[in-house]
N, C-alpha and C positions, 0 to 999 in steps of 0.2 A: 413818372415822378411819384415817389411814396413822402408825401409831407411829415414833417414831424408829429403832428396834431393828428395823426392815423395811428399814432405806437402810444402803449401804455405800457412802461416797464412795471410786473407783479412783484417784481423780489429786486435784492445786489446780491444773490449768489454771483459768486467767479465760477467760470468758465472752468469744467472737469474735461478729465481725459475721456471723455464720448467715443462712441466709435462713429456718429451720425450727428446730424440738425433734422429733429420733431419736429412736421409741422401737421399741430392738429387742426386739421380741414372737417368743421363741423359743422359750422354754420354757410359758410361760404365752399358747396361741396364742384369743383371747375378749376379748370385749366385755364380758360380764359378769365383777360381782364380780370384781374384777382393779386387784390394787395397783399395780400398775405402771405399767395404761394412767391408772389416775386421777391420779395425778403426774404422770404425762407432761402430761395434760388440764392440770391445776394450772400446771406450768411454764411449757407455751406460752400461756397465757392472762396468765401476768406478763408474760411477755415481747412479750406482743404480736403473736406469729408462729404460723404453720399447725402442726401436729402430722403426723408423716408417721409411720407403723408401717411394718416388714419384719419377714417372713418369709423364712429360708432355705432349699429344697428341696434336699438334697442329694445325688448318685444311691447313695452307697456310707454310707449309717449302718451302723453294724455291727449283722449280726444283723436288717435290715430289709430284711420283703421287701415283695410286692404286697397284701399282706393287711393291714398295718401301712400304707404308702401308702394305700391306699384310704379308710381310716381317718382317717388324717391328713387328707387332701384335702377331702373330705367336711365335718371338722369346719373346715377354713380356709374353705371356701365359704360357712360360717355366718359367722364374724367379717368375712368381709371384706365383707358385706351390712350387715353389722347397725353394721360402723364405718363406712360409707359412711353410712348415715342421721344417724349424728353428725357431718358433715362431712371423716371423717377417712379417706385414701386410708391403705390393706393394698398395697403393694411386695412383691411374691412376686418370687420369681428362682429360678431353676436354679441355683443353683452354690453352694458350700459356707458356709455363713451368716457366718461371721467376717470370711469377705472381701468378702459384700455390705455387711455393716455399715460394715465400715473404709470401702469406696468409698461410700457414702452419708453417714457421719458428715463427710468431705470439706466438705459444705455446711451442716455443722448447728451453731447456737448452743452447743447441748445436747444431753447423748443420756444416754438412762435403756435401760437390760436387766432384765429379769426376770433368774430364778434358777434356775439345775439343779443340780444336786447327781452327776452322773455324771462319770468320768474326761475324757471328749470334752469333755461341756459344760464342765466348768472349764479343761479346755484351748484354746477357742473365747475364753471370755472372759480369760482370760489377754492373750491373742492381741492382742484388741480392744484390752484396757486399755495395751498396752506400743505401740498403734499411731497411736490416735487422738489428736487434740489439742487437743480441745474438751474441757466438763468432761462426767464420767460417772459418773453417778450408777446404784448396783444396788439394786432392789426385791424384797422376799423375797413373795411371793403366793400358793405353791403349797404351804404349811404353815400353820396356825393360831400354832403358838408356833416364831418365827424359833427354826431347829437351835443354833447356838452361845449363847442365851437359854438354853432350856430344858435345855444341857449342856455343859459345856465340856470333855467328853470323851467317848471310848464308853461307854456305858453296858452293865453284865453283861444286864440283862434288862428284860422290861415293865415288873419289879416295882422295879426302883431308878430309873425313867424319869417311871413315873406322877408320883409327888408334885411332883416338879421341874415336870412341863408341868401340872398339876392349879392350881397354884398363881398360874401365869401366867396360866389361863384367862381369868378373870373380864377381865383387864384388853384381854387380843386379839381376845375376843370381842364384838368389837363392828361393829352393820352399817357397811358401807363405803357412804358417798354416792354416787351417779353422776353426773356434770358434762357438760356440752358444751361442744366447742371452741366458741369465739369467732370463730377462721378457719377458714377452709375450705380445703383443700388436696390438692379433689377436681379442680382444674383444673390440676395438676403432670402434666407430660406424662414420665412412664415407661416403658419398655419392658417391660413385664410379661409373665409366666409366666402364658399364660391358663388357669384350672383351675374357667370356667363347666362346661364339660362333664368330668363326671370321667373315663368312660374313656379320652377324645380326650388328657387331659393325660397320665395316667397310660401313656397307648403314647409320649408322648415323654420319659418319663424310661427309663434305660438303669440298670435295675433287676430285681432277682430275682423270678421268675416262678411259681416252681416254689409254693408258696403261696396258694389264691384269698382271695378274703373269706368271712369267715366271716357269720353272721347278724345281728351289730350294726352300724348306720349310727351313724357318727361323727358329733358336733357336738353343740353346746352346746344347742343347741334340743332335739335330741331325747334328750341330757340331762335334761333339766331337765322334759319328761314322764313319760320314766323313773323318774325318782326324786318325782314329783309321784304315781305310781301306787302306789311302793314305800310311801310316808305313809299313803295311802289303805287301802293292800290289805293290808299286811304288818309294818310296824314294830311295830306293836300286837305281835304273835306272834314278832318277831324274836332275843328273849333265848331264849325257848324254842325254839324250831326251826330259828337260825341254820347248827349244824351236821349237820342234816339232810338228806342230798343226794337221797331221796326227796321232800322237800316244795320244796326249791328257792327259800327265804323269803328272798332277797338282796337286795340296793339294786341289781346289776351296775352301781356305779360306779367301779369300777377302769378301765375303759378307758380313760373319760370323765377321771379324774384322773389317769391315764398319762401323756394326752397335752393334758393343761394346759387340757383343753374345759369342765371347771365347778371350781369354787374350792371348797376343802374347809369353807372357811368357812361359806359359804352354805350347805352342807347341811348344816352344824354348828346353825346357828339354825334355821334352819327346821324341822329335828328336833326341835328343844329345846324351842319353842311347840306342839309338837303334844301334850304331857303323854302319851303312848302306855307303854306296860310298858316296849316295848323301848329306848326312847330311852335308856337307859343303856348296854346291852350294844351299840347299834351306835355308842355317840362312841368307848366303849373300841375300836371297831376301826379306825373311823375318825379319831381324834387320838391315841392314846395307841401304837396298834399299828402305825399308816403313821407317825408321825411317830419313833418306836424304828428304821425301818427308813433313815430321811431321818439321823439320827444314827449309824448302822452304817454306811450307805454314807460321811458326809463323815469318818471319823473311822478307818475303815478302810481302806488302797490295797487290800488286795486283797481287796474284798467280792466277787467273783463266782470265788473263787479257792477250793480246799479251804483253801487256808492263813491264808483268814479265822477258820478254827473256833477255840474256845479249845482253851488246850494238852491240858486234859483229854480231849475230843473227838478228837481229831486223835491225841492218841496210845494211846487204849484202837482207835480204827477199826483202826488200822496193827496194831497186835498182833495182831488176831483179822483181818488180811485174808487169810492163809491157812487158815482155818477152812473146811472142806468146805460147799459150799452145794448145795442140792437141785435148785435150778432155777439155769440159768448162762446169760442169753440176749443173744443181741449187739444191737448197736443198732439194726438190721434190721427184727428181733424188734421187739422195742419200738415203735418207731415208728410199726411197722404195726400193734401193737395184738395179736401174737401169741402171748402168753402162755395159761399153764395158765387164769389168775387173770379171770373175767369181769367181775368187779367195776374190776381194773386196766384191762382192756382198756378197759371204758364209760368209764373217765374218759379215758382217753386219746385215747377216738374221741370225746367230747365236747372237750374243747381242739382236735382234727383238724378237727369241721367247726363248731364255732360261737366259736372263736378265744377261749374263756372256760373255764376248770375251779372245778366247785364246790369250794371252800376246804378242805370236809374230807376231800374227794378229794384233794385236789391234795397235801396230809400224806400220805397215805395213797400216794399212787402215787409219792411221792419216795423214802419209807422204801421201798419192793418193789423199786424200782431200786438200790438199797444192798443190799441182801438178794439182789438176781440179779446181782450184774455183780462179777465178780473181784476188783476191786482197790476200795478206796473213791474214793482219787482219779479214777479212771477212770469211778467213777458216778456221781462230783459233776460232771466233765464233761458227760454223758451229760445227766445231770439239767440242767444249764444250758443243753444244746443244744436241748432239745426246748421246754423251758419258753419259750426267746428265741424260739425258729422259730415255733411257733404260738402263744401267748399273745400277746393285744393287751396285756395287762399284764405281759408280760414286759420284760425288757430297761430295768427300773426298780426302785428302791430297795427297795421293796415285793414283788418278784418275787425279786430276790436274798437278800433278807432271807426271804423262804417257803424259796425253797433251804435256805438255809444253817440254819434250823431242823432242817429230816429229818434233818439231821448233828448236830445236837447245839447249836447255836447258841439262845442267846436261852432256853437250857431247862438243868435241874441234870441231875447224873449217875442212872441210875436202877440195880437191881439188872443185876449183868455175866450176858452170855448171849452167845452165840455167835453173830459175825459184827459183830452189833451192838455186843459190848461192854456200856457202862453208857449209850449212846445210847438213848431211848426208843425201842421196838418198836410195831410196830402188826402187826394181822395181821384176816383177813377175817373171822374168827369173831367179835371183837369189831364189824365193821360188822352183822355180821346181829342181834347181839345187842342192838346200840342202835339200827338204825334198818331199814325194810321193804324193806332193799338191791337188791330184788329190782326195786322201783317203779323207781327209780334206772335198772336198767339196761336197762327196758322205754323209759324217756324217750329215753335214748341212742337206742335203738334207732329210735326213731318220728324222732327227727332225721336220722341217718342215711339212713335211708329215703325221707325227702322230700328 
C-alpha cells in the first residue's frame, strides 16, 4: 500500500511522448520494500513503457570518504542485480546526481524521486524540480510516518513526538506489495559506471583516501541477514541490554538505513510478528527515535550547527565555557584515541576501525568531548567531525540528532554544574556502575588487534 501522504507532486506538467518512467533512486538506493521503486513499477506499467532507475556517484559528498564509498558501492551492486532480475536496468554515473537526472529525465514520460531530508539532498531536488519538464512526482520510503504527517513543526523532544507518530501508526504500517515491470529496459544501451568490481570502481572515482572500510559490507542482502540474526539471537533481550556496551545486543542497522539499503518499515513488521520482550523498546528506537531526528533535521537549517541547540542549552554551555577543565585535549588527541579516559578511547577506536559506535558510548564519548575541549562550540565541531569522518552513520539525521543531544538537545535542563551547566553529565564511574565496562574495552581491544 503506497498512501497518499508518501507523494508530493513538484510540478502540473502533462504527460510527454517519453520513451520511459525515471525513477531517480537516490536516496532510497533497493529493491526491496521501497515506496518509490513500486510507483515507479505502478506508473510505467499504466503507461505501457520500460522503467529505467539512476543512481548518482558523486566524487566530493561532503564529509565522504573511502569508507563511506565502499559502503555505498557494495550496497548498489546488490540493487542493481536484484533490479535486473525485475527486468529493470540501475543507470549508475560519475557525475553529480541532479544533473544525471535532468539529462536522463530529457527522455522520460514520467519521473518519480525518492526522498532526503539533508541540506544537499533538498538542494539536488530543488534543482531537478525547477529543471525538468515532464511531470514529477516525490515518494517518501525512508520513514514509517511521512515527517510533515506526523509534525508540522519541530518537535521539543521524544516525548511530544511519540503520540503524534504513535497514532498514525496503525494506518503506515502496512506491508508494501512487490510488482514487476511489464517492460524490460535491460536492452537500453547506456554508458555506465561499472561498479561489478568494487575496488576497480572505487580507484576511479577521485575521492578521499585517508579512511579504509571498516568491518561492515554494505547492501540489502546482507541486511536483511543481519537483522534476520538480530530476531533470532537478541530482540528477545534488547529492552534489557540495549544500552549495554559490554553485551553489544544491537540490530547494527544504522548503516544499512543511512544509506537507504533496507526500509524501516520492513523491520518495523517483521519485529512486530515476532511477540519477543524487546519488540517494544527497539520500534521506540527505531520509529519514534530516528523519525524525532528526520523532524529535527527538515525543520531545522542548522541541525549539524551548535546553534541548532535550544536557547536554554546554548546559553547555560556559553556561561560556563570559561570554567577551568582538568583535561583540555586537541583534536589530535582525540582522534587518535589519546586521552586519560580508556573507556573513551575504546569507543573511539571502535568507530576508528569498525565504522560503527555502540549508542551508549557514542552519549558517553560526545559528553567527554564537551568536557575536554575549551570552548562548546569548538567541541560541537569537534564532535561532528569525527562522528561524519568515521561513522557509516554519520553524516545523517540520526547521527546529528545523537550530536546534538550531548549538548542538550532533545533532553530538559538538569541540576547546574561546571562546564556542563544544567546539560546532562555523564562520567565513567557511572559506566562501571551499570555495566562490566571493562568487557567493553577488551572487545575493542580484540578488534583492533585483528
Amino acid at each position: 500500500m503506497i498512501q497518499k501522504e508518501r507523494l508530493l507532486y513538484w510540478n502540473n506538467e502533462s504527460l510527454p511522448q517519453g520513451d520511459y518512467v525515471l525513477y531517480w533512486m537516490q536516496a532510497s538506493p533497493r529493491s526491496h520494500y521501497n515506496h518509490a521503486l513500486e510507483y515507479s513499477i505502478q506508473k510505467a506499467n499504466e503507461l505501457n513503457k520500460p522503467l529505467i532507475t539512476f543512481f548518482g556517484i558523486t566524487n566530493h559528498y561532503p564529509e565522504a570518504n573511502l569508507r563511506h564509498y565502499q559502503f555505498l558501492i557494495e550496497g548498489l551492486q546488490d540493487t542493481q542485480k536484484m533490479l535486473a532480475k525485475k527486468d529493470i536496468q540501475m543507470v549508475i554515473w560519475n557525475k553529480s546526481p541532479e544533473q544525471g537526472a535532468i539529462e536522463l529525465a530529457e527522455e522520460a514520460a514520467l519521473m518519480v524521486m525518492d526522498r532526503g531530508y539533508l541540506r544537499l539532498q533538498r538542494e539536488w531536488e530543488e534543482k531537478v524540480a525547477s529543471s525538468v519538464t515532464c511531470p514529477l512526482i516525490q515518494v517518501e520510503s525512508n520513514v514509517i510516518v511521512p515527517v510533515e504527517t506526523a509534525s508540522p513543526k519541530e518537535d521539543y523532544s521524544a516525548g511530544t513526538i511519540r503520540k503524534k507518530i504513535q497514532r498514525e501508526l496503525e494506518y503506515f504500517m502496512k506491508p508494501l506489495k512487490e510488482n514487476s515491470a511489464l517492460r524490460s529496459s535491460l536492452d537500453y544501451d547506456f554508458d555506465l559506471f561499472d561498479i561489478t568490481d568494487t575496488e576497480k570502481s572505487l580507484n576511479k572515482l577521485d575521492i578521499d583516501l585517508t579512511v579504509p572500510a571498516g568491518i561492515f559490507k554494505g547492501g540489502t542482502l546482507t541486511a536483511l541477514n543481519l537483522f534476520d540474526q538480530f530476531l533470532e539471537e537478541k530482540l528477545e533481550y534488547f529492552a534489557q541490554l540495549r544500552n549495554d556496551p559490554a553485551n553489544n545486543c544491537l540490530s547494527n542497522m544504522s548503516p544499512y538505513l543511512h544509506f537507504g539499503q533496507i526500509s524501516p518499515l520492513y523491520l518495523a513488521i517483521k519485529a512486530s510478528k515476532t511477540g519477543a520482550l524487546g519488540t517494544e523498546s527497539f520500534l521506540e528506537e527505531l520509529i519514534i527515535r530516528r523519525e524525532l531526528s528526520m523532524n529535527f533535521v527538515h525543520y531545522n537549517p542548522q541541525y549539524n550547527k551548535f546553534d541548532c541547540l535550544p536557547d536554554w542549552a546554548k546559553n547555560t554551555l556559553l556561561e560556563h565555557r570559561n570554567d577551568p577543565r582538568e583535561y583540555n585535549y586537541s583534536l589530535d588527541e582525540l582522534e587518535n584515541a589519546k586521552t586519560h579516559d580508556l573507556y573513551w578511547n575504546a569507543a573511539q577506536k571502535e568507530m576508528i576501525f569498525t565504522g560503527k559506535m555502540h549508542g551508549y558510548m557514542r552519549m558517553y564519548w560526545g559528553k567527554k568531548i564537551l568536557e575536554w575541549t575549551d570552548d562548546p562550540r569548538k567541541a560541537y565541531d569537534i564532535t561532528i567531525y569525527l562522528n561524519d569522518k568515521y561513522e557509516l552513520d554519520g553524516r545523517d539525521p540520526n547521527g546529528y540528532a545523537g550530536v546534538a543531544w550531548c549538548f542538550g538537545k532533545h533532553d530538559r535542563a538538569w541540576k547546574e554544574r561546571e562546564i556542563f551547566g544544567k546539560v546532562r553529565y555523564m562520567n565513567a564511574n557511572g559506566l562501571r556502575r551499570k555495566f562490566k565496562i571493562d568487557k567493553y574495552v577488551e572487545r575493542v581491544d580484540e578488534i583492533e588487534n585483528n
